[in-house]
TITORVO-920592 format. One record per residue (C-alpha): residue in one letter; z, y, x. Coordinates in steps of 0.5 Angstrom, whole numbers, padded with zeros to 4 digits, always signed. Each point is the difference from the previous one (the first is absolute). Example, Ala and Ser with C-alpha at 12.3 -4.5 7.8 and 13.67 -1.06 7.14 Angstrom:
BEGIN
A+0016-0009+0025/S-0002+0007+0002/
//
This chain:
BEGIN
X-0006+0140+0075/X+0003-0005+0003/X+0002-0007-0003/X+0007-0002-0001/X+0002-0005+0006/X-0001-0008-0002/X+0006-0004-0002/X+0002-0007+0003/X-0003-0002-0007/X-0007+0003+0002/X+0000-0004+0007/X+0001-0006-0004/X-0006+0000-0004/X-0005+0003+0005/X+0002-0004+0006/X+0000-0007-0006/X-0007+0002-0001/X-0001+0001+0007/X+0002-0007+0003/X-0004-0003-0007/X-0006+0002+0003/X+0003-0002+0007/X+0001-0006-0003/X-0008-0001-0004/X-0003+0002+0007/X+0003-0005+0004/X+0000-0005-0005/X-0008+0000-0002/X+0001+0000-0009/X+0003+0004-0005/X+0006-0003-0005/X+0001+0003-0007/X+0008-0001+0001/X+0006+0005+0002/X+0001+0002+0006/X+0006-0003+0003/X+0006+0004+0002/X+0000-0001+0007/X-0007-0002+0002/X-0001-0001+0007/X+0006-0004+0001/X-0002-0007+0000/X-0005+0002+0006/X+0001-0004+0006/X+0000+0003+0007/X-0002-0001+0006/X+0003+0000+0007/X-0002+0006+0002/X+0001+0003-0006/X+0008-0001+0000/X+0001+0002+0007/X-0004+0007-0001/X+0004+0001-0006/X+0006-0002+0004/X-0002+0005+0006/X+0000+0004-0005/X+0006-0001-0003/X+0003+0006+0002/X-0006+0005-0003/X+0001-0004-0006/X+0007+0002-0002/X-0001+0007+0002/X-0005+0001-0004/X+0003-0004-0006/X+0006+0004+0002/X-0004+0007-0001/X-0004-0001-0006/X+0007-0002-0004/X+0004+0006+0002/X-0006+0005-0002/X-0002-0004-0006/X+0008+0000-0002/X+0001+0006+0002/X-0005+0004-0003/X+0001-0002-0007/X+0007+0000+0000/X+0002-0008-0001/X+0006+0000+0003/X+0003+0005-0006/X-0001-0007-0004/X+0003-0004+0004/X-0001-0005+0005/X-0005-0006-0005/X-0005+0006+0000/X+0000-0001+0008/X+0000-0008+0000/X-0006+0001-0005/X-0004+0004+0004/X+0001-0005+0007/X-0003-0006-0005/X-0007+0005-0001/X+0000+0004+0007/X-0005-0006+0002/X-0005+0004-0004/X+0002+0006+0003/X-0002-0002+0007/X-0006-0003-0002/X-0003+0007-0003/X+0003+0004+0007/X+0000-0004+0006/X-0005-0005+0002/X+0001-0007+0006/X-0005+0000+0005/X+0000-0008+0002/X-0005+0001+0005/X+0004+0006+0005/X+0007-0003-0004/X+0001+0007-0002/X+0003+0003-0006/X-0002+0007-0001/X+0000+0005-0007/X-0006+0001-0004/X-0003+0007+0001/X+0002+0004-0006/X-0004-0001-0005/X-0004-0005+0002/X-0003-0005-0005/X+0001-0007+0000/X-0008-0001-0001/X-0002+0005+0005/X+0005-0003+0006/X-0003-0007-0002/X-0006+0002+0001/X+0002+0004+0006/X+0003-0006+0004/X-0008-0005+0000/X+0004-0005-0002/X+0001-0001-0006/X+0004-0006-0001/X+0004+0001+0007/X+0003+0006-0005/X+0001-0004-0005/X+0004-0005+0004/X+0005+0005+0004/X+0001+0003-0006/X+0003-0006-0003/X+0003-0002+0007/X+0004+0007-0001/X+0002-0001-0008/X+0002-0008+0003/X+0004+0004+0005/X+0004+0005-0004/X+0001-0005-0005/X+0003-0005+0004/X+0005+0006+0004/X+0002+0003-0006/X+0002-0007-0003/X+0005+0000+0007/X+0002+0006-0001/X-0002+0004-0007/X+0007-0002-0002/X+0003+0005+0005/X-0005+0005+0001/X+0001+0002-0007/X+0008+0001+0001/X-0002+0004+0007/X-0005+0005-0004/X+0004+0001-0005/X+0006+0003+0005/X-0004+0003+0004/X-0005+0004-0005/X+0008+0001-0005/X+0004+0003+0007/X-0007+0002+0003/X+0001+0007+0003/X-0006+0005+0001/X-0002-0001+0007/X-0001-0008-0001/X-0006-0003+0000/X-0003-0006-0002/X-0002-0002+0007/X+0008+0000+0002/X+0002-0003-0005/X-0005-0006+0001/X+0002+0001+0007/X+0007-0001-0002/X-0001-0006-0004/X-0005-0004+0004/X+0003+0001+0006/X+0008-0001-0002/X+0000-0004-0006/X-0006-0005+0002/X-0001+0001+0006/X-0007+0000+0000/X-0001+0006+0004/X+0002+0003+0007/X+0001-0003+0007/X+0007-0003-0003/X-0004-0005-0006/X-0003-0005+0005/X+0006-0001+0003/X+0004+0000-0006/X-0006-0005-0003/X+0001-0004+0006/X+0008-0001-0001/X+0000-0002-0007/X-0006-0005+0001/X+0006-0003+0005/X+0005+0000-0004/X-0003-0003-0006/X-0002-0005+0006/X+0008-0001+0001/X+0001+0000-0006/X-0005-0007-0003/X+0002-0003+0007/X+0007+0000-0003/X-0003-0003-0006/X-0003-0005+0003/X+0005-0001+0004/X+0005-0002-0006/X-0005-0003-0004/X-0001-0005+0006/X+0007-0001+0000/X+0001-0002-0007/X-0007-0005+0000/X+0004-0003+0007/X+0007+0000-0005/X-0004-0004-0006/X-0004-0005+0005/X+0007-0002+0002/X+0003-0001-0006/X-0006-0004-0002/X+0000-0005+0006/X+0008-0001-0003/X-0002-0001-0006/X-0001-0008-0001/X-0005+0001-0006/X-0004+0004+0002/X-0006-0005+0004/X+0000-0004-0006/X-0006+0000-0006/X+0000+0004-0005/X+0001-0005-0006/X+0007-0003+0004/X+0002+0008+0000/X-0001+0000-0007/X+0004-0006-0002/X+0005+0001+0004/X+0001+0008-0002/X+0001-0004-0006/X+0006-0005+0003/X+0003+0006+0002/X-0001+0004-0007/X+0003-0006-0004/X+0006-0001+0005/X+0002+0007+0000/X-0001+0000-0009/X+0003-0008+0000/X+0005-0002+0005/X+0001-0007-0004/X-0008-0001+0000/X+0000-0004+0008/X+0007-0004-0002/X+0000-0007-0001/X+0002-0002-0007/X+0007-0003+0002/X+0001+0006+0004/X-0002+0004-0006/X+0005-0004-0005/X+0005+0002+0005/X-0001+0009+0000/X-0002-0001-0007/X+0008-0003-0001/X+0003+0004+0004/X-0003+0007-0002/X+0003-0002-0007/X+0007-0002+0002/X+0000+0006+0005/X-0001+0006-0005/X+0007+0002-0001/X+0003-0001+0007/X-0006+0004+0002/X+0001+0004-0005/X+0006+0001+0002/X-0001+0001+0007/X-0006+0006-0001/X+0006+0003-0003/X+0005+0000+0005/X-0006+0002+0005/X-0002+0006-0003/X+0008+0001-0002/X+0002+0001+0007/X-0006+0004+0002/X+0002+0005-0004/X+0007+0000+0002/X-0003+0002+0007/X-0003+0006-0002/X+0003+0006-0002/X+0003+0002-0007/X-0006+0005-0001/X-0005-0006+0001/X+0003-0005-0005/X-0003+0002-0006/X-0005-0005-0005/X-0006+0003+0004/X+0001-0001+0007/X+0003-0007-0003/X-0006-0003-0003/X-0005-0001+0006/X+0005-0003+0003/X+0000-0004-0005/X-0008-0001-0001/X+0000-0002+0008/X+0005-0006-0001/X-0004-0005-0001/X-0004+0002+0007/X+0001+0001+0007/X-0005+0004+0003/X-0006-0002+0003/X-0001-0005+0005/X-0003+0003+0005/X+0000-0007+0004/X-0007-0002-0003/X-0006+0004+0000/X-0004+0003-0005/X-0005-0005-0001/X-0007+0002-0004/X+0005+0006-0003/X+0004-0004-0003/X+0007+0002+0002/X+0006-0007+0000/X+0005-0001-0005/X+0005+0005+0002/X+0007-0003+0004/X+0006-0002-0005/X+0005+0004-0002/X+0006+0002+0004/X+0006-0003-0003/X-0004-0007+0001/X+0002+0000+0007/X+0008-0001-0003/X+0000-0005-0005/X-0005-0008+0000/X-0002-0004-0006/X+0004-0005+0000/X-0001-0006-0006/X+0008-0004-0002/X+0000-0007+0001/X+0004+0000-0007/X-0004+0005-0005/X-0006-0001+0003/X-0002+0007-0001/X-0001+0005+0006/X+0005+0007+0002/X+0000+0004+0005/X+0005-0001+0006/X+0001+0004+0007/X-0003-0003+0005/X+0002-0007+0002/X+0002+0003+0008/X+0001+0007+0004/X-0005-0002+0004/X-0005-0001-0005/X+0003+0007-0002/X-0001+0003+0006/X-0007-0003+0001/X-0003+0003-0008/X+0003+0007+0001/X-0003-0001+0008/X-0007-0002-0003/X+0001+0007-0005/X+0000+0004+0006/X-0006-0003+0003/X-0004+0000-0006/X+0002+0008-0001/X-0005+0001+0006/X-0005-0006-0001/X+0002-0005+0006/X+0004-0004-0005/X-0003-0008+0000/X-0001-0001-0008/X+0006-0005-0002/X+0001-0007+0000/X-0003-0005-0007/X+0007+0000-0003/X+0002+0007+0001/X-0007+0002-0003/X+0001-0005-0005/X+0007+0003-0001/X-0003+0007+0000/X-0005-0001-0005/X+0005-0002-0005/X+0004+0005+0000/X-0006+0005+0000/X-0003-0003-0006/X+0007+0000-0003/X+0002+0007+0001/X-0007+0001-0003/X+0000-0003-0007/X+0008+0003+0000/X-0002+0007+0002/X+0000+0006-0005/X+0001+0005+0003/X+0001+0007-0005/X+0006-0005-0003/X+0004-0002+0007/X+0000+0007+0002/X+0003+0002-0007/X+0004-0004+0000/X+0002+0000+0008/X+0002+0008-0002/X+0003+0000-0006/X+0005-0006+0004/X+0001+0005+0006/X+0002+0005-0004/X+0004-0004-0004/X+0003-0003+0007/X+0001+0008+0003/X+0004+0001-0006/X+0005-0005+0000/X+0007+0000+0006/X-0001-0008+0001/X-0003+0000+0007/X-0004-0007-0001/X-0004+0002-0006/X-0007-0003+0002/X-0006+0003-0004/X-0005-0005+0002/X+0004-0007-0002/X+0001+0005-0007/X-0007+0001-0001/X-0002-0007+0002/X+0004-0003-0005/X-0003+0006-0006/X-0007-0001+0002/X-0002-0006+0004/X-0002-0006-0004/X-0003-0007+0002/X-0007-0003-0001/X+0002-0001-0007/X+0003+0006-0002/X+0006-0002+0000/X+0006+0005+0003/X+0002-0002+0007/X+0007-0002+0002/X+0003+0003+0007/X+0007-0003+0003/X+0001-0007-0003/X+0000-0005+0005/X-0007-0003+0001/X-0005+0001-0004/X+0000-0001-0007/X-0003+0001-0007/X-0006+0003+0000/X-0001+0003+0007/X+0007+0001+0002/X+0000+0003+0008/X+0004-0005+0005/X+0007+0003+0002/X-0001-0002+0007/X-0005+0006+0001/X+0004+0004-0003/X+0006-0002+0003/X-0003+0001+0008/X-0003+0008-0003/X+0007+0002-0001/X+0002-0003+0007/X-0004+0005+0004/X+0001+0006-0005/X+0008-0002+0002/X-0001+0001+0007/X-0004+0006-0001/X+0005+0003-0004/X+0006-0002+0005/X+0003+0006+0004/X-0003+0003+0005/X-0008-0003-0004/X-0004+0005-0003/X-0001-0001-0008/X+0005+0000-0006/X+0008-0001+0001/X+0001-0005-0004/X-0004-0007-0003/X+0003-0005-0005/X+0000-0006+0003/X+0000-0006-0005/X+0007-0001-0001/X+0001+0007-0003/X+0002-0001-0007/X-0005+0000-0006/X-0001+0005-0004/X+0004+0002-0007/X-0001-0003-0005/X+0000+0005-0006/X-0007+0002+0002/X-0006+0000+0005/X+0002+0002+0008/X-0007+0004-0001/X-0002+0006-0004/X-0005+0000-0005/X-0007+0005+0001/X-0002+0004-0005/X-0007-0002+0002/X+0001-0007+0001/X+0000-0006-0004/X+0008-0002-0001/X+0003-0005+0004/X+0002-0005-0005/X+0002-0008+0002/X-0002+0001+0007/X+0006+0005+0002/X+0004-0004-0004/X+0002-0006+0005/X+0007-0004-0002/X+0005+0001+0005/X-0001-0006+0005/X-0008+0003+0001/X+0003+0006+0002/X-0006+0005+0004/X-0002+0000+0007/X+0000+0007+0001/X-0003+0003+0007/
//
């Protein structure tokens, strides 16, 4: 009676026994331990070892290619779907070794006669040791190509033995596979070899190509950098300058000039305080009605104490400079009464020096603007460091909002949203309310009527016929509000108005 066909499961067992005893052959000594699962793997081969496996490339693939059709299509794996056939190609080294043997010597590979014995063909071959050896080369040989290509052969037999039809055979499938898909075999697959050999040459010139032209780039920006042929203690220490520049613009200052920001920042908080109001009031003004709501209103709030990045100066040691002042900096200067002794905010003292700030604006949106003088700094830093400690940002937008709306509900023209916020939320450095429109400063924190007086000016002229802008503005000499109540309405949301809408008729409000 015959015996039932062998299973991959089968293979995997006789042919682990069989590399074992190849294994203790070669190696001299018996070991108690397992076997492992791919024993043989770590053997090293020689040169004419691999170039007799890669002559016999092609006969390899076809051979790997046959026993898997025949072993899947005998028993009928690919009713159980594909994973049953990508199993089958880890095991089919196994099924070589029983089936097919290598000659090192004629660099042959031929299939054992049927029913041959693995003693016998041993003991047939006078040298025991060289079989031993070809067989190992052939077990290294099927594994390595099964590692390149199992993950394909195993979807390829799987089409082909499901949509097989009765007069494929295994030699034309594996004819099929090694020639078209591998290119292995056939006159075509030196050729083919050849053509990706040259485009994978391509290909690393390309890369070479463009890592060179990048490690060019760097050395060009090393030579430019002034630090970079220093020791690396002063690196250190003057990453940690830039650092503590960057966190403190105060720590590199005089005592006197420090005594100085630090006076100014305090007298400056409401007429700053106003002039972010104003800043972010007429930003929104420009856009349309669908983006003026507190969402879109509170980054720009959030950026008013900043004026991008200084582009001018480089990153050096990963640290980026101190960001430019903000943009309504470039209309008004601090300016310290003679009387008072206090500082406000005033327009620039001259045209020209209008033109020359707003000049060096445009310059430092594209890095080729030189950083400002030792007093525009100064000034710069002042108010800065003023909109910082004023800033609140949730508060101004709620407020700025709930004012716009108030303004868009009213049939005066003149109704100015940011002065009405300013006088409901805006206070000085020491808590008090700030007053806006009653001469020159006054009381705590009261904001100069000249700046105010010069704004309206400007928004005059926008206003006139034929500019673009709001029909009418009230100039100073409009009549003050009535006195049976607040010019302004009161918000549900915001605290009320109180004394400060409240000004006697000679402190009449200037509104823009």
């Amino acid at each position: 009676m015959a015996s039932a066909p062998e299973r991959p499961s089968q293979w995997a067992r006789r042919g682990a026994l069989f590399l074992g005893l190849l294994a203790w052959r070669l190696t001299g000594q018996e070991s108690d331990d397992p076997i492992p699962d791919k024993v043989g793997v770590q053997v090293h081969l020689s040169k004419t070892e691999r170039g007799a496996l890669k002559k016999l490339e092609c006969q390899m693939c076809k051979a790997i290619l046959s026993e898997m059709y025949e072993e899947v299509a005998k028993h009928d794996m690919a009713a159980k779907g594909e994973s049953h056939i990508w199993e089958t190609s880890n095991a089919i080294c196994l099924a070589m070794l029983q089936k097919w043997k290598l000659d090192l010597k004629r660099q042959a590979l031929e299939r054992k006669p049927e029913g041959e014995e693995d003693s016998d063909a041993m003991a047939n071959s006078g040298d025991p040791e060289a079989f031993m050896r070809s067989m190992l080369v052939l077990k290294m040989g099927c594994s390595e190509w099964v590692e390149d290509y199992g993950g394909e052969t195993s979807g390829f037999i799987y089409k082909a033995v499901r949509d097989r039809k009765e007069s494929a055979s295994a030699a034309a499938v594996a004819q099929e596979f090694c020639a078209s898909s591998v290119g292995q075999c056939g006159k075509e697959s030196k050729a083919k070899r050849q053509k990706a050999k040259e485009k994978d040459r391509a290909r690393l010139k390309e890369r070479a190509d463009k890592l060179r032209v990048q490690e060019e780039k760097l050395i060009k920006e090393k030579a430019k950098d002034p630090f970079a042929g220093l020791p690396q203690e002063s690196q250190l220490g003057l990453q940690q300058l830039l650092q503590q520049a960057r966190d403190d613009p105060m720590a590199m200052m005089d005592e006197e000039a420090k005594r100085k920001v630090n006076k100014a920042r305090v007298d400056l908080r409401c007429d700053v305080c106003r002039a972010v109001l104003g800043e972010v009031h007429q930003e929104v003004q420009k856009r349309p009605k669908t983006m003026r709501s507190e969402t879109d209103m509170l980054p720009l709030f959030e950026g008013a104490c900043e004026g991008g990045k200084d582009l001018s100066v480089p990153a050096y040691f990963g640290i980026e400079p101190p960001p430019l002042a903000p943009v309504w900096t470039d209309r008004v200067r601090p300016y310290l009464t003679k009387k008072t002794k206090r500082w406000t905010l005033r327009p620039f003292p001259s045209e020209v020096a209008a033109q020359e700030r707003r000049a060096w604006r445009k310059k430092a949106a594209t890095g080729q603007a030189k950083p400002p003088g030792d007093v525009q700094s100064e000034e710069d830093m002042m108010m800065t460091l003023a909109c910082k400690d004023t800033l609140d940002a949730a508060r101004m937008t709620e407020s700025l909002f709930a004012q716009m709306q108030a303004c868009g509900s009213q049939d005066e023209p003149a109704c100015d949203a940011a002065l009405a916020s300013a006088r409901l939320i805006c206070r000085s450095a020491a808590d008090e309310p700030c007053t806006y429109g009653v001469g020159d400063a006054t009381g705590a924190g009261g904001a100069s009527q000249e700046l105010y007086t010069a704004v309206a000016d400007r928004t005059r002229k926008a206003a006139a016929p034929g500019a673009p802008g709001r029909a009418a503005v009230r100039s100073p000499s409009c009549p003050p509000p009535r006195a049976s109540g607040p010019s302004l309405p009161r918000s549900s949301r915001l605290p009320a108005p109180g004394p400060l809408l409240g000004l006697p008729r000679s402190h009449s409000p200037l509104l823009l």
